[in-house]
MIRO-313344 format. One record per atom (N, C-alpha, C): atom name; x, y, z. Coordinates in Angstrom, 2 decimals. Layout:
<gulums>
+------+---------+---------+---------+
! atom !       x !       y !       z !
+------+---------+---------+---------+
!   CA !       X !       Y !       Z !
...
+------+---------+---------+---------+
</gulums>
This chain:
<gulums>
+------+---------+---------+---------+
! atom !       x !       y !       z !
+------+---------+---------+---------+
!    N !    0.66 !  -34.47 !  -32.17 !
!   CA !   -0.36 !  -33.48 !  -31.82 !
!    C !   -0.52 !  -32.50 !  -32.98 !
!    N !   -1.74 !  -32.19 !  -32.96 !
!   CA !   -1.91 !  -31.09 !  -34.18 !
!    C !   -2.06 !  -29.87 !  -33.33 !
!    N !   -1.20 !  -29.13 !  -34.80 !
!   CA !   -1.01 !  -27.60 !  -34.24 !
!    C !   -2.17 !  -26.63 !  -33.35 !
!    N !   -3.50 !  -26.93 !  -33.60 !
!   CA !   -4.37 !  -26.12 !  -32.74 !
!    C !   -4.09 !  -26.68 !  -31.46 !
!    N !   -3.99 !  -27.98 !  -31.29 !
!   CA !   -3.87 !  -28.42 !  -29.92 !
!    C !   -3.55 !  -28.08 !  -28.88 !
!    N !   -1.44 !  -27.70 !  -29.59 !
!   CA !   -0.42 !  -27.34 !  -29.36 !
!    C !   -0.78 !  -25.44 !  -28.61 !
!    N !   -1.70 !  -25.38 !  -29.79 !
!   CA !   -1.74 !  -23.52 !  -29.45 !
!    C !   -2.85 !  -23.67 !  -27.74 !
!    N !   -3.55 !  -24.42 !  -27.93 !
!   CA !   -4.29 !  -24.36 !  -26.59 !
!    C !   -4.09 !  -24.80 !  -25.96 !
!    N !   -2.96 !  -25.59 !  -25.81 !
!   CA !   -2.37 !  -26.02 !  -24.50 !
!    C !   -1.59 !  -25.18 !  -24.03 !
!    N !   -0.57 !  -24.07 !  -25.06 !
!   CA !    0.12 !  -22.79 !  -24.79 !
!    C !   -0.73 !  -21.84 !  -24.01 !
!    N !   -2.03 !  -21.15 !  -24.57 !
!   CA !   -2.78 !  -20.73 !  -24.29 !
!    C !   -3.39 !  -20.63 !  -22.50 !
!    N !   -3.66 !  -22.12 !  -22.38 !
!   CA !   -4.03 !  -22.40 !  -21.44 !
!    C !   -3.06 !  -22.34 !  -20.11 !
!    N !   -1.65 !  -22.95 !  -20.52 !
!   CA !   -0.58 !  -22.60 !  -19.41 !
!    C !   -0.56 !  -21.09 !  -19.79 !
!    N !   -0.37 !  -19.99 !  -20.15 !
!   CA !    0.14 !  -18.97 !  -20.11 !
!    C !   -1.26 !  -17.69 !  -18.88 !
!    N !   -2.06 !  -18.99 !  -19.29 !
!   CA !   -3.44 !  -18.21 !  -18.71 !
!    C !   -3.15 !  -18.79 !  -17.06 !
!    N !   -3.09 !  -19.52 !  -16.93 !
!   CA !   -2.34 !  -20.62 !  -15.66 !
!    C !   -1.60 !  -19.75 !  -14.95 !
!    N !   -0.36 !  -19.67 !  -15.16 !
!   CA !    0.73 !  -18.77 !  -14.79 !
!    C !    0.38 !  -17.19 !  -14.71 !
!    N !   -0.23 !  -16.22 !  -15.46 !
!   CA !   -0.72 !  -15.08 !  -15.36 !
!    C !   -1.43 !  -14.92 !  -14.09 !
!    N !   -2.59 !  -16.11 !  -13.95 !
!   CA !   -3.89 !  -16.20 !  -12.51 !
!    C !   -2.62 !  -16.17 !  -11.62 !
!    N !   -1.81 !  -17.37 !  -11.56 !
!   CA !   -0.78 !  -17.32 !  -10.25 !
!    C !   -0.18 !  -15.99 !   -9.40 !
!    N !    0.81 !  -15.82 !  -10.70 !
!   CA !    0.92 !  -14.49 !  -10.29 !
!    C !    0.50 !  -13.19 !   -9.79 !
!    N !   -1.19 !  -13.02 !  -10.78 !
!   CA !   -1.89 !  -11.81 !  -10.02 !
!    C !   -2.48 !  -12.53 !   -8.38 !
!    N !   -2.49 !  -13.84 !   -7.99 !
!   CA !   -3.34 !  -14.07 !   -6.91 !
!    C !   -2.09 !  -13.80 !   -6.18 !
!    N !   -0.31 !  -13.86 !   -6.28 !
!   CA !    0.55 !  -13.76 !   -5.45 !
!    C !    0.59 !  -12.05 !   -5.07 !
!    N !    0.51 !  -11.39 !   -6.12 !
!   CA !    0.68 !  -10.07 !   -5.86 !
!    C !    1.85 !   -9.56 !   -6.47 !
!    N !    2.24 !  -10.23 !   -7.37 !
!   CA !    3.47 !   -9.54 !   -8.43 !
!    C !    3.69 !   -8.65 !   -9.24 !
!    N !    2.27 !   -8.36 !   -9.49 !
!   CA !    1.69 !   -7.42 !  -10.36 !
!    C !    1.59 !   -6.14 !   -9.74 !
!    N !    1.48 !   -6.15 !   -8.48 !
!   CA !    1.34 !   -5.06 !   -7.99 !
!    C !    2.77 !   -4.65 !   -7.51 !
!    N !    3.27 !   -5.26 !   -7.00 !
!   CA !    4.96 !   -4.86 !   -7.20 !
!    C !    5.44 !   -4.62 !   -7.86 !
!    N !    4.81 !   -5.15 !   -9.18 !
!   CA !    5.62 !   -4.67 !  -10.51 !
!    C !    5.53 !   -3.04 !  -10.77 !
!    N !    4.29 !   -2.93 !  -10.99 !
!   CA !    3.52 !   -1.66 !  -10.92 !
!    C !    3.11 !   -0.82 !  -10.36 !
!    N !    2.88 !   -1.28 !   -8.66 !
!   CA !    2.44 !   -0.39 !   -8.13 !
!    C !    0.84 !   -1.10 !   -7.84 !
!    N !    0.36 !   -0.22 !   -6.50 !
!   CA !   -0.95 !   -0.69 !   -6.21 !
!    C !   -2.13 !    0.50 !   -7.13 !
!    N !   -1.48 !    1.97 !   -7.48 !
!   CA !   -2.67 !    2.45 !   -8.15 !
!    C !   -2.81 !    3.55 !   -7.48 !
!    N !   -2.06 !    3.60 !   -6.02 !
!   CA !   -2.21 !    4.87 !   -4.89 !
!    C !   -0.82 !    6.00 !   -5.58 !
!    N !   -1.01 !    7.15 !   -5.64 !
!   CA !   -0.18 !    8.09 !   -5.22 !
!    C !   -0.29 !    9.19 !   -4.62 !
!    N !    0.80 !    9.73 !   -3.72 !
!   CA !    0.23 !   10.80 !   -3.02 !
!    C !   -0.29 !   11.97 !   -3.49 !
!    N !   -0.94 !   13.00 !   -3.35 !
!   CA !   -1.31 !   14.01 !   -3.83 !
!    C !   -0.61 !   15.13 !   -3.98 !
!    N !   -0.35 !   15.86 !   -5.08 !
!   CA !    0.82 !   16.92 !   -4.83 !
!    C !    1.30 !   17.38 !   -3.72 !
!    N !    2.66 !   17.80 !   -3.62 !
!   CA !    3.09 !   18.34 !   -2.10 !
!    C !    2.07 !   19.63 !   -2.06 !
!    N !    1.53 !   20.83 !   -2.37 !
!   CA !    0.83 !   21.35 !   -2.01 !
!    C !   -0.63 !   21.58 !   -2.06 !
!    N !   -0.76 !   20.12 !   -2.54 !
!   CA !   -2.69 !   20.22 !   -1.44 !
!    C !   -2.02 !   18.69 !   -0.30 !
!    N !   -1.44 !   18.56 !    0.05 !
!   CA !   -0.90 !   18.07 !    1.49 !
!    C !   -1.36 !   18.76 !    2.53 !
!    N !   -2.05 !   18.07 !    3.77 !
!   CA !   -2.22 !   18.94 !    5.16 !
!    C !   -0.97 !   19.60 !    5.34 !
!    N !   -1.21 !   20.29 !    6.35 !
!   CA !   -0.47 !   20.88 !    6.98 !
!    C !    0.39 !   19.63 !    8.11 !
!    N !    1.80 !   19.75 !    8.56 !
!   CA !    1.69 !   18.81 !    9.70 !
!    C !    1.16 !   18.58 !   10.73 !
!    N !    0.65 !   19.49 !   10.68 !
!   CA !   -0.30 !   19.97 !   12.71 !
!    C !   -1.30 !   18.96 !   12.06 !
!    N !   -2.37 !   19.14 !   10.66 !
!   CA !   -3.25 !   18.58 !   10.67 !
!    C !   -3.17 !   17.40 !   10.62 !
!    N !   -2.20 !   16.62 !    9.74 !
!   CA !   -1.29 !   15.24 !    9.55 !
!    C !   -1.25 !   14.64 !   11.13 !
!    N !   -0.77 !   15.59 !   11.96 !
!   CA !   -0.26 !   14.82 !   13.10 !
!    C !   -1.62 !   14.94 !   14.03 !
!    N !   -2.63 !   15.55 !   13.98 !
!   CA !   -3.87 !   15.43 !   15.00 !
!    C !   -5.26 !   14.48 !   13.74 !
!    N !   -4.93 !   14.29 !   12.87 !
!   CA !   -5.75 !   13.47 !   12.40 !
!    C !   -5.03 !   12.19 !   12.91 !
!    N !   -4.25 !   11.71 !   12.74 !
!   CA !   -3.12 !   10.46 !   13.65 !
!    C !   -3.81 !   10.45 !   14.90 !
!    N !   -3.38 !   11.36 !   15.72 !
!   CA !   -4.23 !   11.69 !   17.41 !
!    C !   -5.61 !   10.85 !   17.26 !
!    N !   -6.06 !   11.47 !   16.03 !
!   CA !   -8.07 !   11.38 !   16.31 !
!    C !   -7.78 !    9.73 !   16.19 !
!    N !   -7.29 !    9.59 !   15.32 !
!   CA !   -7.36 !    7.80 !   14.40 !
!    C !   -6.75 !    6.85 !   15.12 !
!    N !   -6.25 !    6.85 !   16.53 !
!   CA !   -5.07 !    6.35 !   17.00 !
!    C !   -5.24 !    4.77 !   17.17 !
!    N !   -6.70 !    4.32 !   17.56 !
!   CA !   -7.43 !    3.15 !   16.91 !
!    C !   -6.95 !    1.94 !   15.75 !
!    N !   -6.43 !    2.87 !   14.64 !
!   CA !   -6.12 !    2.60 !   13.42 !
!    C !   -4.55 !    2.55 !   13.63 !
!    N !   -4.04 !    3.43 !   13.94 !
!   CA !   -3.11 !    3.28 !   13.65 !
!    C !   -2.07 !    2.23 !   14.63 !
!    N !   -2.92 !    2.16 !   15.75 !
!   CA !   -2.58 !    1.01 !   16.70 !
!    C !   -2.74 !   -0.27 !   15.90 !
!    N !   -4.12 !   -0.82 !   15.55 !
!   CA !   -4.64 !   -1.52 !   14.48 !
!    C !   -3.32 !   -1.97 !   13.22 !
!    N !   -2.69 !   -0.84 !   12.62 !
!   CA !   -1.69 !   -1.13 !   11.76 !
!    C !   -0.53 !   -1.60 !   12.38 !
!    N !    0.15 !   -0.84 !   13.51 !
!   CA !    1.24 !   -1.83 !   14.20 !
!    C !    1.11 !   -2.70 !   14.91 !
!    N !   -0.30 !   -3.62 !   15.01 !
!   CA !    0.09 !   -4.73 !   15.45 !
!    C !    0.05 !   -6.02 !   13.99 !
!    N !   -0.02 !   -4.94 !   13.05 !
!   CA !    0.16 !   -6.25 !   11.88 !
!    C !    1.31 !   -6.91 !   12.00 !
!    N !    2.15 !   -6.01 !   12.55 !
!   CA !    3.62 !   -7.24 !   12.42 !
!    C !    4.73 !   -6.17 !   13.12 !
!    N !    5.95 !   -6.77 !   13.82 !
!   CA !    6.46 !   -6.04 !   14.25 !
!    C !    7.68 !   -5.03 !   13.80 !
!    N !    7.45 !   -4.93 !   12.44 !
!   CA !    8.39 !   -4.13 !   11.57 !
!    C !    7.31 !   -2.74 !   11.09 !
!    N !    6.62 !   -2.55 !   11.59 !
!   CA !    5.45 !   -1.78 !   11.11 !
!    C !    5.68 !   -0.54 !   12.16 !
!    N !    5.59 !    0.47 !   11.71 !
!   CA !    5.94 !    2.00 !   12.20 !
!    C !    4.85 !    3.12 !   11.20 !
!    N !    3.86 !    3.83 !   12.61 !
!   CA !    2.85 !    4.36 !   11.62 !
!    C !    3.50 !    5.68 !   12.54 !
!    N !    3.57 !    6.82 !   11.23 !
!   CA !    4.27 !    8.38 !   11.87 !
!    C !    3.94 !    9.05 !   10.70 !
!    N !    3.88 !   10.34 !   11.28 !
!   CA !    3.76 !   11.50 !   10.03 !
!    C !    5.06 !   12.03 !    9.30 !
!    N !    4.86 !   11.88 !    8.01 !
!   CA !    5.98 !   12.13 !    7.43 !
!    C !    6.22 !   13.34 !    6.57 !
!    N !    7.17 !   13.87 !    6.53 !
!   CA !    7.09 !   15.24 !    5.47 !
!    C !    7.59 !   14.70 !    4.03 !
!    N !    7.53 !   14.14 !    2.96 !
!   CA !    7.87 !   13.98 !    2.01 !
!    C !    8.06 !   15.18 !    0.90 !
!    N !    8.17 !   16.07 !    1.28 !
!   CA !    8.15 !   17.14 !    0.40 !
!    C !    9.37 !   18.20 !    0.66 !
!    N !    9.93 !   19.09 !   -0.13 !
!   CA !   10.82 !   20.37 !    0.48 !
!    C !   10.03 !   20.99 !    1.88 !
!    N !    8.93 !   21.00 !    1.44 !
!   CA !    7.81 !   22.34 !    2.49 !
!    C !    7.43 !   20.89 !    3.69 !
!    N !    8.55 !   21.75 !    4.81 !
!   CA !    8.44 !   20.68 !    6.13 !
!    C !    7.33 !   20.33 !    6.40 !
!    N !    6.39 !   21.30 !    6.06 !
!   CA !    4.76 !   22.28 !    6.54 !
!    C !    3.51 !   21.27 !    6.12 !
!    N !    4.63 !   20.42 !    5.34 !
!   CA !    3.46 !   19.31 !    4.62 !
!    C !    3.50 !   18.19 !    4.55 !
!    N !    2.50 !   17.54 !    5.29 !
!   CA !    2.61 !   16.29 !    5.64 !
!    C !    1.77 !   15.29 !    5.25 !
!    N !    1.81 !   13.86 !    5.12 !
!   CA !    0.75 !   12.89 !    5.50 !
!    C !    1.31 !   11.66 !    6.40 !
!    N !    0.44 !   10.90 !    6.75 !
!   CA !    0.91 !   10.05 !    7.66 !
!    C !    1.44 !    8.50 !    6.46 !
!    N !    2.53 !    7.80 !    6.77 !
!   CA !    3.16 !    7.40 !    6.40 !
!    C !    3.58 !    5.20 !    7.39 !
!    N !    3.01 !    4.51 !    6.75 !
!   CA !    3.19 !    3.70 !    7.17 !
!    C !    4.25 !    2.46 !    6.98 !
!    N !    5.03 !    2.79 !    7.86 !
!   CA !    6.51 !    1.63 !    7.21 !
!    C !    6.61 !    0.19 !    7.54 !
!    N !    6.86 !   -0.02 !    6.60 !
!   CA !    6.65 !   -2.02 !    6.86 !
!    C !    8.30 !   -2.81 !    6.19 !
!    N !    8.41 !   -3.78 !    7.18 !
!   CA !    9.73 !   -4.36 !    6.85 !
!    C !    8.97 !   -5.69 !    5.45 !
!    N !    8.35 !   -6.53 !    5.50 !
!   CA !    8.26 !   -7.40 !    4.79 !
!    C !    7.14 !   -6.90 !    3.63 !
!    N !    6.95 !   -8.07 !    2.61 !
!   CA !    5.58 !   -7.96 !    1.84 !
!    C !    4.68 !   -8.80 !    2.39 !
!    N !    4.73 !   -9.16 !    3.29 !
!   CA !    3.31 !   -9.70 !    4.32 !
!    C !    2.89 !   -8.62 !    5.05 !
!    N !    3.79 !   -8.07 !    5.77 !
!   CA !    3.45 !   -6.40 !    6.56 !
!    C !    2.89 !   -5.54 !    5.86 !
!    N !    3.35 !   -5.71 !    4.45 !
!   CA !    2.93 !   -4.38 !    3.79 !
!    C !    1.22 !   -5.13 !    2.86 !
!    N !    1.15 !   -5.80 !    2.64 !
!   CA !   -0.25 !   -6.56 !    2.06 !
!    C !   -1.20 !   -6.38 !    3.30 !
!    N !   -1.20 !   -7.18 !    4.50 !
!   CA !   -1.54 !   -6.57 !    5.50 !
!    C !   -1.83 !   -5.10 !    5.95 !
!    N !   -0.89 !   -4.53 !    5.69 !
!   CA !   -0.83 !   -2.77 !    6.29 !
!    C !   -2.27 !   -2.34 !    5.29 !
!    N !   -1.92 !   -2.37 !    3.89 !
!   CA !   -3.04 !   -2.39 !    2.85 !
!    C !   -4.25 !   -2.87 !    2.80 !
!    N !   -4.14 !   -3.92 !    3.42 !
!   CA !   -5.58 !   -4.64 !    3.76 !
!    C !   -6.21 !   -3.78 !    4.89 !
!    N !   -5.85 !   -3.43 !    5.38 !
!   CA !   -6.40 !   -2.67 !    7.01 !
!    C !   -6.78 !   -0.86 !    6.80 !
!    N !   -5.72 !   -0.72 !    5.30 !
!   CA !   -5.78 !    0.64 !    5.48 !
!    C !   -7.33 !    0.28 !    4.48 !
!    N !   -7.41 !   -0.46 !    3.22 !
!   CA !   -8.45 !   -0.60 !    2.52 !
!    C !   -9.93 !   -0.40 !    3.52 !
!    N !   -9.92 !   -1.90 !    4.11 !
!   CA !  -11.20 !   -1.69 !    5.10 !
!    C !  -11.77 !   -0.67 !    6.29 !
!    N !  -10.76 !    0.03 !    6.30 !
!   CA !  -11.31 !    1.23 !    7.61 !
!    C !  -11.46 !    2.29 !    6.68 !
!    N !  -11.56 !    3.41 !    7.97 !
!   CA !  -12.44 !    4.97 !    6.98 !
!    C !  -11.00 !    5.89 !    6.98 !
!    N !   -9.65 !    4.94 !    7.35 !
!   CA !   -9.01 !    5.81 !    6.74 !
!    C !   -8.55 !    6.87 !    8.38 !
!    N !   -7.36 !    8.06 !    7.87 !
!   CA !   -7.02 !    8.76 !    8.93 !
!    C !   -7.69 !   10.56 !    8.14 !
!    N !   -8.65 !   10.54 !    7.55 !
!   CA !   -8.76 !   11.67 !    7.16 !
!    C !   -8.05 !   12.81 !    6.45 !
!    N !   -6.73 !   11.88 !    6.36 !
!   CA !   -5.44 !   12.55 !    5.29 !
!    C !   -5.05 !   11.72 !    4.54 !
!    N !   -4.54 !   11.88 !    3.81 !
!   CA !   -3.49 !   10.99 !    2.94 !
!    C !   -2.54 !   10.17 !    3.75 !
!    N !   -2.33 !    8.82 !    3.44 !
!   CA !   -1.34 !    8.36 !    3.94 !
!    C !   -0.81 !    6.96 !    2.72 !
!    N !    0.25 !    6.58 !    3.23 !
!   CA !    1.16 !    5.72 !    2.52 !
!    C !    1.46 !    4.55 !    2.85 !
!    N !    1.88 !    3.64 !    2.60 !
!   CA !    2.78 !    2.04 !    2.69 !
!    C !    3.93 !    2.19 !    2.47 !
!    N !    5.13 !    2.36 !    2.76 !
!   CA !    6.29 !    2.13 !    2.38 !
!    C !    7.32 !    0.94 !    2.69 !
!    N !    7.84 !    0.45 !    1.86 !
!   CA !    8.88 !   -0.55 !    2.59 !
!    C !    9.60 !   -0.15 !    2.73 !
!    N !   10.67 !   -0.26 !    3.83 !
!   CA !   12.12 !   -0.07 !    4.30 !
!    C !   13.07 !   -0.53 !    3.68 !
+------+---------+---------+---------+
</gulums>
């Protein structure tokens, strides 16, 4: 085989293997999906955290029946108890691709909220 050959057949598997991976979702594990929360102080308040939940309850029903390791609650992630967003916990990476898929297509709980794995 001559050397250009050689380079585009490299080429071509490396391009192969890259598609795989981003269609598995490795990339985003690697890195991250792109979401982070917003400083702890422009965070709702918890009252607001926990009655935007109330309003959304639709949704958030919607998220625990993705799978049964899935727990949607308001969480304080910060020193300041006072500040909250709602927080969605998932045991697997099917739960949590899922959880993401659901949080993508709806309008959302009107606060910030999260994916976390356990």
């Amino acid at each position: 085989m001559n050397r250009k050959r050689i380079v585009l057949i490299a080429v071509a598997l490396v391009a192969v293997v890259v598609a795989v991976l981003a269609w598995l979702g490795v990339f985003n594990r690697l890195f991250g999906d792109g979401y982070s929360a917003p400083a702890c102080e422009q965070l709702p308040t918890r009252a607001e955290a926990t009655q935007a939940m109330s309003r959304n309850g639709g949704l958030a029903q919607k998220l625990a029946a993705v799978g049964p390791g899935v727990e949607v609650a308001v969480s304080t992630p910060c020193s300041d108890s006072n500040r909250a967003l709602v927080v969605v916990r998932v045991g697997t990476g099917e739960e949590e691709a899922a959880a993401r898929s659901v949080l993508r297509e709806s309008d959302g709980f009107g606060v910030p909220a999260t994916v976390e794995r356990r």
